[in-house]
mmCIF file of the N, C-alpha and C atoms, coordinates in Angstrom:
data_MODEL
# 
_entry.id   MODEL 
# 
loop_
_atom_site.group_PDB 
_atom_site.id 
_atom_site.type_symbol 
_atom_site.label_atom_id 
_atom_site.label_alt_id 
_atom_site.label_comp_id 
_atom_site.label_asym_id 
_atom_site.label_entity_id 
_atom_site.label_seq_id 
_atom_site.pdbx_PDB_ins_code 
_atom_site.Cartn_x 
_atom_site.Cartn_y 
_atom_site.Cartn_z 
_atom_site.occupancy 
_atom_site.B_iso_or_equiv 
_atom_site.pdbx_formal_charge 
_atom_site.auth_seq_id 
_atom_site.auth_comp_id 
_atom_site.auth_asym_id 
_atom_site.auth_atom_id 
_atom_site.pdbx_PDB_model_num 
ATOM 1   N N  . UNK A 1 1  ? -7.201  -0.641  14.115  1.00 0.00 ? 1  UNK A N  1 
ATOM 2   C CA . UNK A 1 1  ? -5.977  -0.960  13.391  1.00 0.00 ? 1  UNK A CA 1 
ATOM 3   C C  . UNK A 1 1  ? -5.228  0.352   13.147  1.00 0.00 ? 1  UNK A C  1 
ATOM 4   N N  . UNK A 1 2  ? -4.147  0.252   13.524  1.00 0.00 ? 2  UNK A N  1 
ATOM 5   C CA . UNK A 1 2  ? -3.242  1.627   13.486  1.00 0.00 ? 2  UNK A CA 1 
ATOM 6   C C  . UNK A 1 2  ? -2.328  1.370   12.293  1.00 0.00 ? 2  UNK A C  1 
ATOM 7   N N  . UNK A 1 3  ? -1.568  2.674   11.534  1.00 0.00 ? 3  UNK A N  1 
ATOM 8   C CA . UNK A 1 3  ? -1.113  2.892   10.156  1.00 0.00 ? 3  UNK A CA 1 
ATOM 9   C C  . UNK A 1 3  ? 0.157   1.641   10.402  1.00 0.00 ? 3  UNK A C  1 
ATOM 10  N N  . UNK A 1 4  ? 0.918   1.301   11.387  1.00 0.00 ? 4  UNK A N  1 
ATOM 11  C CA . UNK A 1 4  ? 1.856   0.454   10.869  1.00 0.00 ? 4  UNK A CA 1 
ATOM 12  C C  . UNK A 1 4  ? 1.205   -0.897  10.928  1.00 0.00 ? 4  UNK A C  1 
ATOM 13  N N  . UNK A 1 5  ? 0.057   -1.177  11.245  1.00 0.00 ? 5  UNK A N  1 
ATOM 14  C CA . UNK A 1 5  ? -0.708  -1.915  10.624  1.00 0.00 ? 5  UNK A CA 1 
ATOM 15  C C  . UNK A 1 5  ? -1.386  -2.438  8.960   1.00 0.00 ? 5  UNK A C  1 
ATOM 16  N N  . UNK A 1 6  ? -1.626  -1.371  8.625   1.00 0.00 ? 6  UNK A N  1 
ATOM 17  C CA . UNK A 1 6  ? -1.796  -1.390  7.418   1.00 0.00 ? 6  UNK A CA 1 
ATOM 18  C C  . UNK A 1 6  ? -0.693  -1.384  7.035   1.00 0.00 ? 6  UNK A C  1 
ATOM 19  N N  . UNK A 1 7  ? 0.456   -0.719  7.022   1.00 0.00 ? 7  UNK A N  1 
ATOM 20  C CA . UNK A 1 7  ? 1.739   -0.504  6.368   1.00 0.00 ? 7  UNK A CA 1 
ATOM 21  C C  . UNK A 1 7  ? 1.832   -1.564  6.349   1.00 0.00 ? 7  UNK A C  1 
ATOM 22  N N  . UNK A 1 8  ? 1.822   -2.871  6.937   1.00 0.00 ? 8  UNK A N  1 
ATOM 23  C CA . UNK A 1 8  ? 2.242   -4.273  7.141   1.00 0.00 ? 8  UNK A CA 1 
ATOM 24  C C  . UNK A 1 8  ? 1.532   -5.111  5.978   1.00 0.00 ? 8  UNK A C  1 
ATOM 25  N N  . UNK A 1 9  ? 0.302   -4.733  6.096   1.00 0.00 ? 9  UNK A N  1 
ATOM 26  C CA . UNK A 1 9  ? -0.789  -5.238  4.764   1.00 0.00 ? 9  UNK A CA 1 
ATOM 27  C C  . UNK A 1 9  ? -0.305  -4.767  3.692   1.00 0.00 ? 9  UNK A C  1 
ATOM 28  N N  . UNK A 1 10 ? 0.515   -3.413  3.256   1.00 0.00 ? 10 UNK A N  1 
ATOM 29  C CA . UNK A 1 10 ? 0.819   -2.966  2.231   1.00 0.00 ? 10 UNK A CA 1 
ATOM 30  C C  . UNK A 1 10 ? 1.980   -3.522  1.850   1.00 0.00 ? 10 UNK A C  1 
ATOM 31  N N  . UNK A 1 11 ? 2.564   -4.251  2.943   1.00 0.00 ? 11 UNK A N  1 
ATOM 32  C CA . UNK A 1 11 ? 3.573   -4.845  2.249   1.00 0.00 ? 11 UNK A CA 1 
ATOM 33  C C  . UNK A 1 11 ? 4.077   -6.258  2.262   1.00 0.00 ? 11 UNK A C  1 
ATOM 34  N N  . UNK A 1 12 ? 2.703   -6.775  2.822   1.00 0.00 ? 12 UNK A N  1 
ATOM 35  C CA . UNK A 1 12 ? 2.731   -8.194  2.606   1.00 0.00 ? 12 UNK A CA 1 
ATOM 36  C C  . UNK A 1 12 ? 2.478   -8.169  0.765   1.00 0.00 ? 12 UNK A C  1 
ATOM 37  N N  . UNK A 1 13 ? 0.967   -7.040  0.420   1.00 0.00 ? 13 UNK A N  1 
ATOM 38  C CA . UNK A 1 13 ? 0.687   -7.487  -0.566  1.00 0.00 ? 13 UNK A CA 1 
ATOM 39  C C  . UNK A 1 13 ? 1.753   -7.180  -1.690  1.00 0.00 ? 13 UNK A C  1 
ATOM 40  N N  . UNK A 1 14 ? 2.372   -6.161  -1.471  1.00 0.00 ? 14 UNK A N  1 
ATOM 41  C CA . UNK A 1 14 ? 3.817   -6.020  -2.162  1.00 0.00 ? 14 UNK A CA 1 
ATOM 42  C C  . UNK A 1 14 ? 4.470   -7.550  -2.736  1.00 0.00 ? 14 UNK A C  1 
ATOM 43  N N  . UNK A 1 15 ? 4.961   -8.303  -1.759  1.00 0.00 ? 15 UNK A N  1 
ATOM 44  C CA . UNK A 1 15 ? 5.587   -9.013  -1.593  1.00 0.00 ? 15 UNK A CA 1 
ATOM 45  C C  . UNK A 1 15 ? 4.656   -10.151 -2.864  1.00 0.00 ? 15 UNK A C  1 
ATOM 46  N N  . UNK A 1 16 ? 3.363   -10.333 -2.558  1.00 0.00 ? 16 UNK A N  1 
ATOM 47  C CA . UNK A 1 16 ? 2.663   -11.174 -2.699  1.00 0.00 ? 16 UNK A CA 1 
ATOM 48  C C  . UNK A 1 16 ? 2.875   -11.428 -4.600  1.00 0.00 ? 16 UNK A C  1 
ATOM 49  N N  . UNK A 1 17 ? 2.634   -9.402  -4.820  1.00 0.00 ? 17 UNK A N  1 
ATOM 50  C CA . UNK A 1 17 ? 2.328   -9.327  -6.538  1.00 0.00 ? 17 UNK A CA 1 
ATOM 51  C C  . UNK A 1 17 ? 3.762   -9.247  -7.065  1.00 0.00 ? 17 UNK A C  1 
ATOM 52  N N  . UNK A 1 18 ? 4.783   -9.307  -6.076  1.00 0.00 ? 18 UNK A N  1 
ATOM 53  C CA . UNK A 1 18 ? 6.181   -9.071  -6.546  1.00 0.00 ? 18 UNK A CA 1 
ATOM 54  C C  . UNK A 1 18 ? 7.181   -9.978  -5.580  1.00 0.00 ? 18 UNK A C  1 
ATOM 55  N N  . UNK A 1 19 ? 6.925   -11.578 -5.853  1.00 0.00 ? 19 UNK A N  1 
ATOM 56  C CA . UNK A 1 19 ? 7.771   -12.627 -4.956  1.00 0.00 ? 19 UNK A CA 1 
ATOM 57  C C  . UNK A 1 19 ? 9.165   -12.117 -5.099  1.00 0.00 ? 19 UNK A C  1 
ATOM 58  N N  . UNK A 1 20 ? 10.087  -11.380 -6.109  1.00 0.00 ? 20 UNK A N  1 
ATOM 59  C CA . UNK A 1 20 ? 11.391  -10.932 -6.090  1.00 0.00 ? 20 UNK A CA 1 
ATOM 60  C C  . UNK A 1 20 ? 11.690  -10.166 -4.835  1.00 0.00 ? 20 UNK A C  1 
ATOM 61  N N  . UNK A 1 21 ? 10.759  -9.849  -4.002  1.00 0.00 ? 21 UNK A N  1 
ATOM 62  C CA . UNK A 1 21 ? 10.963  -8.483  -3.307  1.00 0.00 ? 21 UNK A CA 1 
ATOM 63  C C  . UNK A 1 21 ? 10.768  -9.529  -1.751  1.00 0.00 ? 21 UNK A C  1 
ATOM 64  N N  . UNK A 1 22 ? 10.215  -10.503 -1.818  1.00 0.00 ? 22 UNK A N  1 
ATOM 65  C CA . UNK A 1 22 ? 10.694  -11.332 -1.059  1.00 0.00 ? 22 UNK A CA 1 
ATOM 66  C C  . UNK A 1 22 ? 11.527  -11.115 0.344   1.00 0.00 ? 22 UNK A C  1 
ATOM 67  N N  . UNK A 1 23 ? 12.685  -10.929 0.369   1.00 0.00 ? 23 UNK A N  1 
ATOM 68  C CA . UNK A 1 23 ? 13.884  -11.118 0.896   1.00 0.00 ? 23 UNK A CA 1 
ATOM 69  C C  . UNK A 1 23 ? 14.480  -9.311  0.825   1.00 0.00 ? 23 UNK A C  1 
ATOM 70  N N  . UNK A 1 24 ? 13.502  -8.493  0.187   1.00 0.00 ? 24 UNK A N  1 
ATOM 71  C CA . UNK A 1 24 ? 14.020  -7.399  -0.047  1.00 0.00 ? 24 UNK A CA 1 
ATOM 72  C C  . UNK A 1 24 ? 13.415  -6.239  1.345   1.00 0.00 ? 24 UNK A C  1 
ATOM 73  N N  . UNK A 1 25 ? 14.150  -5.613  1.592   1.00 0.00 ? 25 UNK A N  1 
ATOM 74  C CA . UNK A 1 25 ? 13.633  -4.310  3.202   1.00 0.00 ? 25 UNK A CA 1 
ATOM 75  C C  . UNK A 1 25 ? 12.998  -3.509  2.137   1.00 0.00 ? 25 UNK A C  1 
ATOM 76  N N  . UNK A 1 26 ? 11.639  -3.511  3.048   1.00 0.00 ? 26 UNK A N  1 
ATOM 77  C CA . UNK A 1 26 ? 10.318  -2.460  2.708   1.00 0.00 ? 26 UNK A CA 1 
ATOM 78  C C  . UNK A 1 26 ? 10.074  -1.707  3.731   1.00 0.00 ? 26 UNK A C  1 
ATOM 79  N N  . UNK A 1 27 ? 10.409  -0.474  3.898   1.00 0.00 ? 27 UNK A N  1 
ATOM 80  C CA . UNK A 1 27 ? 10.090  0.483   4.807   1.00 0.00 ? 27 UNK A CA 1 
ATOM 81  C C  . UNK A 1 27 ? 8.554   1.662   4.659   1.00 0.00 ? 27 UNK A C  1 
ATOM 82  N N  . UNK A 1 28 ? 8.641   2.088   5.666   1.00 0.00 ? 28 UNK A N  1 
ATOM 83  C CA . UNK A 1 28 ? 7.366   3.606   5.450   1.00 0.00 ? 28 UNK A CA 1 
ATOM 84  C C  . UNK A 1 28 ? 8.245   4.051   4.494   1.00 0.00 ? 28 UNK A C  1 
ATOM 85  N N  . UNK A 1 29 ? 9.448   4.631   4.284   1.00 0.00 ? 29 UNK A N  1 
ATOM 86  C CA . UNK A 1 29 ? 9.967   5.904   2.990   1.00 0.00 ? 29 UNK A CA 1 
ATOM 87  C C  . UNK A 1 29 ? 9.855   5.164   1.649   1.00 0.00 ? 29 UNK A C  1 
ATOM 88  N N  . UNK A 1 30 ? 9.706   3.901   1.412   1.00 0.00 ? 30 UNK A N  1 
ATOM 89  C CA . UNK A 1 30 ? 10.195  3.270   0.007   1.00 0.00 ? 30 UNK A CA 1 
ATOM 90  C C  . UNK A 1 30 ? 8.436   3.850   -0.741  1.00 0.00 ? 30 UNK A C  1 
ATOM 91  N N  . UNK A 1 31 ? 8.924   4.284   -2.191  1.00 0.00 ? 31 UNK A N  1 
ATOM 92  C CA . UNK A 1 31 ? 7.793   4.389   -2.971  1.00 0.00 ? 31 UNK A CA 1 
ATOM 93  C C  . UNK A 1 31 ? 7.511   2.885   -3.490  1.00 0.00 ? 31 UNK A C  1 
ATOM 94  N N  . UNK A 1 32 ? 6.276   2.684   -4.447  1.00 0.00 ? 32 UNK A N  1 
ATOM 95  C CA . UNK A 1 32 ? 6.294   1.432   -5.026  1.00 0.00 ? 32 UNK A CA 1 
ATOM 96  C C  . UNK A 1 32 ? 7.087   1.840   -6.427  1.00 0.00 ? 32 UNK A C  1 
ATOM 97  N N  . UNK A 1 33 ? 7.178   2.879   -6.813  1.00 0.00 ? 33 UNK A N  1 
ATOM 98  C CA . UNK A 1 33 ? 7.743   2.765   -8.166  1.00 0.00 ? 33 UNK A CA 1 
ATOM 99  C C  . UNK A 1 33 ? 9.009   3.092   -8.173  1.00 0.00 ? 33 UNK A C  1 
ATOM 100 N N  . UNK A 1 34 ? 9.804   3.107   -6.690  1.00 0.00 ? 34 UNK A N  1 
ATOM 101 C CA . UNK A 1 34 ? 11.298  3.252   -6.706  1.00 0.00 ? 34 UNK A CA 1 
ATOM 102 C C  . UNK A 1 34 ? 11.870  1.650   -6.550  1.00 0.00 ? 34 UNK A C  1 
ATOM 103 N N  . UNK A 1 35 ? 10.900  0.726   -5.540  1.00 0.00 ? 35 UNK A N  1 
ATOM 104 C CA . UNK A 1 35 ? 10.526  -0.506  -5.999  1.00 0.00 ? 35 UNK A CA 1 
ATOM 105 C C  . UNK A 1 35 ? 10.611  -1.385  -6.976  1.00 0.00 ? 35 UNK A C  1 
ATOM 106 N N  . UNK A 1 36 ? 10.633  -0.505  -7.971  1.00 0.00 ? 36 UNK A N  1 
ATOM 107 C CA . UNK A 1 36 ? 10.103  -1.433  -9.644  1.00 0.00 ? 36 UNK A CA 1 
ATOM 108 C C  . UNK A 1 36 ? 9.095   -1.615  -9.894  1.00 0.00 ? 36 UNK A C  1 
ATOM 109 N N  . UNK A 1 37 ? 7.864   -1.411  -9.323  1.00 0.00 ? 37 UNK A N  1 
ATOM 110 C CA . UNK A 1 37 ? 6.909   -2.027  -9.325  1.00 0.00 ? 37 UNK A CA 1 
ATOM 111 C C  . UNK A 1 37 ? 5.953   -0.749  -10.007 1.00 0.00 ? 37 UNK A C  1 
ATOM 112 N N  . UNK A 1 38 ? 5.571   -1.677  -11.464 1.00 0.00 ? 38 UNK A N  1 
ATOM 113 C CA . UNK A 1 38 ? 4.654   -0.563  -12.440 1.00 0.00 ? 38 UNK A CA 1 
ATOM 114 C C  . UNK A 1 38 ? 3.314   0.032   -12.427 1.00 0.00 ? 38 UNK A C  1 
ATOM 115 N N  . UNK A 1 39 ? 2.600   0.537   -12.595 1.00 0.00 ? 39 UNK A N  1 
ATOM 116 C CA . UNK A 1 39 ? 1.238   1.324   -12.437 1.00 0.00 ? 39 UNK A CA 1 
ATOM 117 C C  . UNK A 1 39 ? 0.434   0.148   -12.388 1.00 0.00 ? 39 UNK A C  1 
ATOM 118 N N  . UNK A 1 40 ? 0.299   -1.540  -12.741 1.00 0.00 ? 40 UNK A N  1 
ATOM 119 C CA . UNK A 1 40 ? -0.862  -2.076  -12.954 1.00 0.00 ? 40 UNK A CA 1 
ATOM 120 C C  . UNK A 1 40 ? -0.389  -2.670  -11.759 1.00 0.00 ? 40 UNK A C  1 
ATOM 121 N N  . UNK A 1 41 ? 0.387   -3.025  -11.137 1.00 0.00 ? 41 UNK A N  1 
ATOM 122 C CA . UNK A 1 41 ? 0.974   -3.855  -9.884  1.00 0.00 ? 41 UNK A CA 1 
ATOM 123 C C  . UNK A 1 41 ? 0.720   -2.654  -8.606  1.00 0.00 ? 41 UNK A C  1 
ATOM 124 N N  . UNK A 1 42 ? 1.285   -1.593  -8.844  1.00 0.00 ? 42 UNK A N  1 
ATOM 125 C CA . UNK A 1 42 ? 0.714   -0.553  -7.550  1.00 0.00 ? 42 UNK A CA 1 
ATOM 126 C C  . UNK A 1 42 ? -0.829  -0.944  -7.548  1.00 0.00 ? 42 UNK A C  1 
ATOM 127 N N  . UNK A 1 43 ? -1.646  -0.777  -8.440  1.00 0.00 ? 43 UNK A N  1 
ATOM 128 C CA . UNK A 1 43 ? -2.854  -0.660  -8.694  1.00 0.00 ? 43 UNK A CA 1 
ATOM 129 C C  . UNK A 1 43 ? -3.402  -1.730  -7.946  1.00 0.00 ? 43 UNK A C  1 
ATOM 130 N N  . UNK A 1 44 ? -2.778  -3.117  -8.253  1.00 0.00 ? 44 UNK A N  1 
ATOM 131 C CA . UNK A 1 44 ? -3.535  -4.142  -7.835  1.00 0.00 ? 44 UNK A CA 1 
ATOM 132 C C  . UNK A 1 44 ? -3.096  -4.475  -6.135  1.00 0.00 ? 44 UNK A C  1 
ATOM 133 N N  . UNK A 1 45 ? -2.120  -4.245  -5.709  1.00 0.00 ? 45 UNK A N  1 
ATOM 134 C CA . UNK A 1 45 ? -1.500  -3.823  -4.887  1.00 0.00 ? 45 UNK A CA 1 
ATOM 135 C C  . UNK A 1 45 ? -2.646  -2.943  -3.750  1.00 0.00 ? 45 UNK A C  1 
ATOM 136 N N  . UNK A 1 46 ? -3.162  -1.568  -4.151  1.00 0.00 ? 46 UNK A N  1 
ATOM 137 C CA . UNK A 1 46 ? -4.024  -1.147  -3.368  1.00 0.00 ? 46 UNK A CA 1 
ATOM 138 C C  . UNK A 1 46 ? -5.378  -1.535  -3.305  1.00 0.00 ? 46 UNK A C  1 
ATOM 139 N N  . UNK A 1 47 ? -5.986  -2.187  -4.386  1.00 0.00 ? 47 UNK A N  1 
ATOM 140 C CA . UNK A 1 47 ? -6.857  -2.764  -4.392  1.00 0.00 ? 47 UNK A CA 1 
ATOM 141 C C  . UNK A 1 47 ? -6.978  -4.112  -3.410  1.00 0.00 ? 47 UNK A C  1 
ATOM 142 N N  . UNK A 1 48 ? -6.150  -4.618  -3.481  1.00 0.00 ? 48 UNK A N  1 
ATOM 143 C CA . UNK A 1 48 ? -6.328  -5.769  -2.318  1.00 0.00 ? 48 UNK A CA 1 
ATOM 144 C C  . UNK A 1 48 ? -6.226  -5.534  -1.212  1.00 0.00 ? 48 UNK A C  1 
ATOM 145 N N  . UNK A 1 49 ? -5.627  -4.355  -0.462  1.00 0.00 ? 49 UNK A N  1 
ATOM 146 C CA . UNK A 1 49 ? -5.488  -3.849  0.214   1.00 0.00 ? 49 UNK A CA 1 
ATOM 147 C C  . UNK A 1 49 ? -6.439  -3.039  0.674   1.00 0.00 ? 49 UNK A C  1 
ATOM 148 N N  . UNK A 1 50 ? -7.474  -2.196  0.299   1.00 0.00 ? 50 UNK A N  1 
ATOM 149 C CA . UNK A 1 50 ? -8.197  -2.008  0.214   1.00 0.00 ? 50 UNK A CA 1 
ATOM 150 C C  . UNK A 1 50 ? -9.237  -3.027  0.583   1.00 0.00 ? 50 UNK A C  1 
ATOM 151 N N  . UNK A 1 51 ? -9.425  -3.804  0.088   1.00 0.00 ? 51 UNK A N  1 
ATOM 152 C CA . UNK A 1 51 ? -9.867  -5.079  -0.107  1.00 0.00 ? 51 UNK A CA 1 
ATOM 153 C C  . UNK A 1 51 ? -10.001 -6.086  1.637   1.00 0.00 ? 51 UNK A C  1 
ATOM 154 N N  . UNK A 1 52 ? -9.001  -6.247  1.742   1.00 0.00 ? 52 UNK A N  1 
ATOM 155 C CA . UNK A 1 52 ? -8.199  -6.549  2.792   1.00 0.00 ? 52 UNK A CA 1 
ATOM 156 C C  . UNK A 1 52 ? -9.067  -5.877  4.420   1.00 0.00 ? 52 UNK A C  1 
ATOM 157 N N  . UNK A 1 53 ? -8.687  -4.615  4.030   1.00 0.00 ? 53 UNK A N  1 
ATOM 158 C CA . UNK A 1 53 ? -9.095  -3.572  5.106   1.00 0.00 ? 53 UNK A CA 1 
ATOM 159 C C  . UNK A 1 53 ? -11.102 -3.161  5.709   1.00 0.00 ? 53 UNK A C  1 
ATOM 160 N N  . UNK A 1 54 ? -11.226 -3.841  3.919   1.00 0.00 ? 54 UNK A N  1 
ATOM 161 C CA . UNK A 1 54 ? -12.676 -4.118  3.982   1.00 0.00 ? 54 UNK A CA 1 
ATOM 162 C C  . UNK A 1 54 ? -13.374 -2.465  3.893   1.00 0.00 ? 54 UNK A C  1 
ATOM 163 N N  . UNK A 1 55 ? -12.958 -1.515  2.621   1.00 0.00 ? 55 UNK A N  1 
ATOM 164 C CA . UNK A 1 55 ? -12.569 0.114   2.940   1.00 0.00 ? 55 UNK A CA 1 
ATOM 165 C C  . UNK A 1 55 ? -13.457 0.232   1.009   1.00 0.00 ? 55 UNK A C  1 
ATOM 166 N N  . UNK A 1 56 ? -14.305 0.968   0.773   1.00 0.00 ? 56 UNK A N  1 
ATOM 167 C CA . UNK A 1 56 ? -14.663 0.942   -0.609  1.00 0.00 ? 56 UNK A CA 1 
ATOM 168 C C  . UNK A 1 56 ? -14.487 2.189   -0.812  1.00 0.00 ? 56 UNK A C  1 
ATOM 169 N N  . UNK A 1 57 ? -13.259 2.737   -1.433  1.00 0.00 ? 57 UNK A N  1 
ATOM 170 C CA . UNK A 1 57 ? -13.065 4.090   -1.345  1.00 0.00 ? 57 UNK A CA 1 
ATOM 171 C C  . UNK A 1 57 ? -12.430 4.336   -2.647  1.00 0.00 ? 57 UNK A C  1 
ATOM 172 N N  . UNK A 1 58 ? -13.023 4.683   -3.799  1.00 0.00 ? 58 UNK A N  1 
ATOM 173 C CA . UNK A 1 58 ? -12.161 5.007   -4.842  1.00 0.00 ? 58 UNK A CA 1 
ATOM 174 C C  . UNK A 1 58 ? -11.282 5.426   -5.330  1.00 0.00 ? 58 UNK A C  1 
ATOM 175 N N  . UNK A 1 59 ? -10.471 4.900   -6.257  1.00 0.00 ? 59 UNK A N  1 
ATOM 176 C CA . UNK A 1 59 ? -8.694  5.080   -6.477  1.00 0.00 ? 59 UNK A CA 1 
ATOM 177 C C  . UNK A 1 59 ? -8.200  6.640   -6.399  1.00 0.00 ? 59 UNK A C  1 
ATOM 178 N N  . UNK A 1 60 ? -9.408  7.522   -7.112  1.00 0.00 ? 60 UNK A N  1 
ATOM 179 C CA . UNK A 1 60 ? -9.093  9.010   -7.466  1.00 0.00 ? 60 UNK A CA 1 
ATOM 180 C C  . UNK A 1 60 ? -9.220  9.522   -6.201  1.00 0.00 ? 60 UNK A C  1 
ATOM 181 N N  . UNK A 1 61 ? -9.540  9.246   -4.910  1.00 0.00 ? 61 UNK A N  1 
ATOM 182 C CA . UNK A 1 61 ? -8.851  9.342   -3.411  1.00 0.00 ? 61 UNK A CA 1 
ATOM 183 C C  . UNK A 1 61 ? -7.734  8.938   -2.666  1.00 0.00 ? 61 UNK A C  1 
ATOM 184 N N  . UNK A 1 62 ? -7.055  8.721   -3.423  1.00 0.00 ? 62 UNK A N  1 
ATOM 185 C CA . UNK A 1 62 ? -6.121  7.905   -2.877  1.00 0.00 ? 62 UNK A CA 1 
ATOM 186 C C  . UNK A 1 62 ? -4.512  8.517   -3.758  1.00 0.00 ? 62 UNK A C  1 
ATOM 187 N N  . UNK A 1 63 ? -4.747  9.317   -4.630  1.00 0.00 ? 63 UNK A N  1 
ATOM 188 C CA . UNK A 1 63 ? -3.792  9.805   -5.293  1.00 0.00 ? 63 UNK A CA 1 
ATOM 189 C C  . UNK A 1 63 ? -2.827  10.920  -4.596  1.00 0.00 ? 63 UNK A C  1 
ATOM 190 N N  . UNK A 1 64 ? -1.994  10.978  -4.036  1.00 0.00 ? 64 UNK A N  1 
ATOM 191 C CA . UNK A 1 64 ? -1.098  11.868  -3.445  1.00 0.00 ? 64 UNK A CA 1 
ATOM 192 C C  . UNK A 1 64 ? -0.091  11.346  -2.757  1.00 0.00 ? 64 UNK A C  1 
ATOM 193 N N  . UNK A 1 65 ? 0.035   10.439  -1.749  1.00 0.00 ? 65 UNK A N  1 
ATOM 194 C CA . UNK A 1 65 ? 0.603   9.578   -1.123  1.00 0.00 ? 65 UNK A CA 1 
ATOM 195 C C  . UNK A 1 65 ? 2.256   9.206   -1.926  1.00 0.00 ? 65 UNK A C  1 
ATOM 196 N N  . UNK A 1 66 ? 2.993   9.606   -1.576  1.00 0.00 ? 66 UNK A N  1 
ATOM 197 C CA . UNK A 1 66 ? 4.837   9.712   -2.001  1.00 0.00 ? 66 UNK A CA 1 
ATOM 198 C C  . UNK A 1 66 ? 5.690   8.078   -2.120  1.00 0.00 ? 66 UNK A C  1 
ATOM 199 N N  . UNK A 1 67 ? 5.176   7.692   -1.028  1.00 0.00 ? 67 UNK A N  1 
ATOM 200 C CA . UNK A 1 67 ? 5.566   6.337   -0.339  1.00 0.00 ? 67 UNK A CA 1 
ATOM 201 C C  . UNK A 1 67 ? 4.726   5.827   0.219   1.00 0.00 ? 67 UNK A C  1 
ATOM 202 N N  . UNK A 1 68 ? 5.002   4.593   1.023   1.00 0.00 ? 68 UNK A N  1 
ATOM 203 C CA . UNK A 1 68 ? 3.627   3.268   1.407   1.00 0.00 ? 68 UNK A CA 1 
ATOM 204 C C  . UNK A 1 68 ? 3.585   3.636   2.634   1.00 0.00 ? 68 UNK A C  1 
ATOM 205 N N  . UNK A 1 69 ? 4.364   4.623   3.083   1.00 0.00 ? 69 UNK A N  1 
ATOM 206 C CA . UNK A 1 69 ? 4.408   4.994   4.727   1.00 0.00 ? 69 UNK A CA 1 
ATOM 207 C C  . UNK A 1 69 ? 3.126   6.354   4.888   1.00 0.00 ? 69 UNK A C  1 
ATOM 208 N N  . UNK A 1 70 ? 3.252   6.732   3.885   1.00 0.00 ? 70 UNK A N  1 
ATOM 209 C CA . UNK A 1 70 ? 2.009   8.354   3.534   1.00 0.00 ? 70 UNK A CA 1 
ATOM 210 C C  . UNK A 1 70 ? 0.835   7.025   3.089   1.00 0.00 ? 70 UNK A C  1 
ATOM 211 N N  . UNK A 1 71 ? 0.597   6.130   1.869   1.00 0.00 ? 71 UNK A N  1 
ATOM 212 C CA . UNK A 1 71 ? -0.306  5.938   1.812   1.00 0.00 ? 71 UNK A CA 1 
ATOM 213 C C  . UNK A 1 71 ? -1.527  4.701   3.292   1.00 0.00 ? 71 UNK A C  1 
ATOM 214 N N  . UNK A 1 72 ? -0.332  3.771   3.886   1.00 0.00 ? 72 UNK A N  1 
ATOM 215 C CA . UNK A 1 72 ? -0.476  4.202   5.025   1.00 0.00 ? 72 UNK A CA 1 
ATOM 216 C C  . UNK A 1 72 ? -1.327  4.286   6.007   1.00 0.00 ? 72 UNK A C  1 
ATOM 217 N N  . UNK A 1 73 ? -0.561  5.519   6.072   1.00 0.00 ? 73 UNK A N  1 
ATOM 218 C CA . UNK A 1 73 ? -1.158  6.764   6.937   1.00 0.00 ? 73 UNK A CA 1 
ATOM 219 C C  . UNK A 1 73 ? -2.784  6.990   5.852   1.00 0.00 ? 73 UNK A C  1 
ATOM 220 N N  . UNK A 1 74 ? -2.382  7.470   4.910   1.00 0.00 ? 74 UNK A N  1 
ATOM 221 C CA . UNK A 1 74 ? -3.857  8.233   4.474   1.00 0.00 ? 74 UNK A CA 1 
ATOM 222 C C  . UNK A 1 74 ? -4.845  6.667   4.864   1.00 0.00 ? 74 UNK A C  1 
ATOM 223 N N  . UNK A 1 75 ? -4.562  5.263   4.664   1.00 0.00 ? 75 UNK A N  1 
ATOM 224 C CA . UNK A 1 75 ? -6.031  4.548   4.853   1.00 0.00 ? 75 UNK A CA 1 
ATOM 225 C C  . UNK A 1 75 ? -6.208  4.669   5.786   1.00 0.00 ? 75 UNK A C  1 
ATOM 226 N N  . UNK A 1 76 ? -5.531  4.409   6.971   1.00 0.00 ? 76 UNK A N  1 
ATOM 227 C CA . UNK A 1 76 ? -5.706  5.038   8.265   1.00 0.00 ? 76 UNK A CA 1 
ATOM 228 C C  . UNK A 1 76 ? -6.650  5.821   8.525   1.00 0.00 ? 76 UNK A C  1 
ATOM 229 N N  . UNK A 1 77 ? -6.510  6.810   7.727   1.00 0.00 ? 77 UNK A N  1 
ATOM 230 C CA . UNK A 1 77 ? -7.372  8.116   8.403   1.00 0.00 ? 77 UNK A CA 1 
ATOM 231 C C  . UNK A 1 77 ? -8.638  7.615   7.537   1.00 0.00 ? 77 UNK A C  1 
ATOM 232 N N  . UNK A 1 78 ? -8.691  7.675   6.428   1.00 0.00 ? 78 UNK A N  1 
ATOM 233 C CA . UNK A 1 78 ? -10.600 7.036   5.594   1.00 0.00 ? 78 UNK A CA 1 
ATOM 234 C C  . UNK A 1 78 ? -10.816 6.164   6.474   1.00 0.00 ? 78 UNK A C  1 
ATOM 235 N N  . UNK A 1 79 ? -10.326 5.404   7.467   1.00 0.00 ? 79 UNK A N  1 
ATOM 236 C CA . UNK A 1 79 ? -10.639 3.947   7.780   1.00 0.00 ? 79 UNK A CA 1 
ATOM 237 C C  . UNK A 1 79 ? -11.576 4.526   9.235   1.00 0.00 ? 79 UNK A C  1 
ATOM 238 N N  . UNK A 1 80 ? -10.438 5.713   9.813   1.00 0.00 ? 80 UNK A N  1 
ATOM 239 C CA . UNK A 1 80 ? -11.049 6.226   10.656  1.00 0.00 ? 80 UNK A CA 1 
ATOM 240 C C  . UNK A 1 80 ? -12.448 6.811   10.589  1.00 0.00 ? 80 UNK A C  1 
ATOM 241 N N  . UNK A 1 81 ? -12.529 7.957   9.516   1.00 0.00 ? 81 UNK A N  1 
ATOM 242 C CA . UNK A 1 81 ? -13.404 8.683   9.417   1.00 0.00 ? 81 UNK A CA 1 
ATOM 243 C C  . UNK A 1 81 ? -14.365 8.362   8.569   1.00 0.00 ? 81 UNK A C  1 
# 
């Protein structure tokens, strides 16, 4: 599974914890919190995703990532390695 793969999972589940966003363009550059979307919704957001990917990698790894296009990319690479 390659990163615009996951990017796709990241933003189905987007969609999923935030039906407003629906109808709304989600790209690699969009952050979740330029989004609207608050710390417990990102949260649950990567967790299913995570989840999803079938990846048990704890949250305090995952902290750096700008936008859903970097984070991504970073499962990508844990997924790889």
């Amino acid at each position: 599974m390659d990163s615009d793969a996951i990017l796709s999972i990241i933003i189905s589940q987007i969609r999923i914890v935030v039906p407003d966003l629906a109808d709304h363009p989600i790209g690699r550059a969009d952050a979740m919190a330029d989004l609207g979307l608050d710390s417990i919704e990102r949260s649950e957001i990567v967790l299913a995703t995570l989840e999803e990917l079938g990846l048990d990698i704890p949250m305090v790894q995952l902290h750096g990532p700008r936008n859903i296009g970097e984070l991504a990319d970073l499962l990508h690479a844990k997924r790889a390695g």
